[in-house]
N, C-alpha and C positions, 0 to 999 in steps of 0.2 A: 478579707471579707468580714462583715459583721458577726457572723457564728462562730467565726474565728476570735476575733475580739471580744466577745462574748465569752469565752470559753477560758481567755486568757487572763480577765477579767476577773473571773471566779476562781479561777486555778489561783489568784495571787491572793484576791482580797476576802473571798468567803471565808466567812469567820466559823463554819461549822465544818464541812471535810475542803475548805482552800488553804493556803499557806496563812492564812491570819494578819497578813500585813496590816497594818493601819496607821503605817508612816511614808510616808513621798519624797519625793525634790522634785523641782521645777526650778527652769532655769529663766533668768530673764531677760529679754533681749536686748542687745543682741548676743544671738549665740548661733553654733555651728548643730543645734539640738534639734532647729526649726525648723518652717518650710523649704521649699525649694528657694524661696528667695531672702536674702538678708536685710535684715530689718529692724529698727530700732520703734522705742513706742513713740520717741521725739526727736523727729528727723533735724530740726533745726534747733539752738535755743532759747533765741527769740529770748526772753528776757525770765527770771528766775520763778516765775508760776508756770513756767511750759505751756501756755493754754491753749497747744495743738496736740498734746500727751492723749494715745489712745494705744489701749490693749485691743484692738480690737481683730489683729493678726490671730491672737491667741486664741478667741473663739471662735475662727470659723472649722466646721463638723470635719471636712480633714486633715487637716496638719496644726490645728490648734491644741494646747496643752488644757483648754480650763472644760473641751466638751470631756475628756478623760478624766480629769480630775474627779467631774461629777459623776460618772459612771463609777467609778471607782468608791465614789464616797456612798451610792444607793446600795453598791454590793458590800459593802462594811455595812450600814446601816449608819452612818452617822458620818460628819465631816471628816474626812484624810487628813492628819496631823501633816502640815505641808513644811520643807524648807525651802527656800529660795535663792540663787546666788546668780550672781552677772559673774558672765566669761566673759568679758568685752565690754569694757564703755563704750556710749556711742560714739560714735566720730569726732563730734564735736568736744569731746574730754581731752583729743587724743593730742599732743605738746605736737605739731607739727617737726620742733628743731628734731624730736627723737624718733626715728623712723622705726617704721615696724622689721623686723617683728617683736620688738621691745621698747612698743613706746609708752612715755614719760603721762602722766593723766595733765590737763592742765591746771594749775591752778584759781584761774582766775574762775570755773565754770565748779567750783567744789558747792558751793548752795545750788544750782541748778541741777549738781548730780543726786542732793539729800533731798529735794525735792521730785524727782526720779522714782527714786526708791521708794516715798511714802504715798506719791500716785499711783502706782505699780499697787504697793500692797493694800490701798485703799478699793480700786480697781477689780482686784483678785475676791476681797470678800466682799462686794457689791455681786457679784456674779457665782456666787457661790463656792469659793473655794480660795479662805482664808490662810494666811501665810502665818503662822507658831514662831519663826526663826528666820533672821533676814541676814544672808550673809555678802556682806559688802563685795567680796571676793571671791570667786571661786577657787582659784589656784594662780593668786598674785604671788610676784616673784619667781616663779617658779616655770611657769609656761606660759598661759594664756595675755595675762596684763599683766606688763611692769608698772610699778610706781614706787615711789619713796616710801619709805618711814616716816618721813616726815608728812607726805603726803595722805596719807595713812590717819594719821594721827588727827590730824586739820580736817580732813573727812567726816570722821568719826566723832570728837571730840568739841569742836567748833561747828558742827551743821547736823551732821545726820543726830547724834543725840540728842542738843535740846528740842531739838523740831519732833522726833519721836515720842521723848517723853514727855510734851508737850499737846500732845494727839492720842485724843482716845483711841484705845481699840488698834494702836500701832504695834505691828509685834515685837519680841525681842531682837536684839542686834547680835550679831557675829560680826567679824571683819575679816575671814576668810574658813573657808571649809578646811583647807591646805592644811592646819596642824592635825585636827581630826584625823583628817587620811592618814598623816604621818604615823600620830599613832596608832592607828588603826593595821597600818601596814606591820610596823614595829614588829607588835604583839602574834600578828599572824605569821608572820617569820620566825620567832620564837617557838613559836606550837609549832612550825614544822620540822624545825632544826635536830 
């Protein structure tokens, strides 16, 4: 219920007696995060400008992430440092020879996926809730998407880079959240040990 969310709202992000937050993630689709139905922004890829690419799952009032976002960023007072990660290429990334649930990205679709990524975060701060940290990966290799190293590499390095740093106002890059956690986990196993 809204007084619910409201409440919940305050309890994370007031910055005078709430917990103070004013860092997020947002995940970007497709992901297991979202509504009831699964969704990509660019169902086909038609050729490497996407020019059917819409967020516009993500804004609607109930199961979108960007009307939260803004609630969250009026109760800070100021915009939500956001990060972002894909759990799932869309479909069309996906190497048909490698079945899930470990499949291979394909290559031939690596500009249309760094094109993806910078209409996504182009998208997010048109609507109010700009993305700080873009992480190619959520937890590649590990669970969600397999892909190479090599593939990885050719992602990052041949597409999504210069096309980023090429683009005002693009934000910084990751290529997966997956070491973070690691260490993040690490350390917290130490402290309990």
């Amino acid at each position: 219920p809204e007084d619910k969310q409201e409440q919940i709202l305050h309890d994370l992000f007031d910055q005078e007696d709430g917990a103070r937050f004013t860092v997020g993630k947002v995940p970007i689709g497709p992901t297991d995060f979202g509504g009831p139905t699964w969704y990509s922004y660019a169902e086909e890829p038609q050729d490497s400008s996407l020019p059917s690419f819409s967020i516009e799952k993500d804004l609607e009032p109930e199961h979108g992430f960007i009307p939260f976002v803004r609630r969250a960023s009026k109760v800070i007072g100021k915009p939500v440092r956001l990060e972002a990660t894909l759990d799932y290429a869309p479909h069309w990334m996906l190497n048909n020879s490698t079945p899930l649930p470990e499949p291979d990205m394909n290559s031939t679709y690596l500009a249309h996926l760094a094109t993806y990524y910078l209409k996504y975060s182009q998208a997010m701060a048109e609507h109010g809730a700009p993305i700080e940290y873009l992480s190619l990966f959520n937890e590649v290799l590990e669970s969600y998407m397999f892909t190479s190293y090599q593939n990885i590499r050719d992602l990052l390095v041949d597409h999504v880079g210069p096309l980023f740093r090429n683009t005002a106002g693009a934000p910084k890059i990751t290529w997966s959240a997956l070491p973070g956690l690691q260490r993040l986990l690490h350390t917290v196993s130490h402290i309990f040990q």
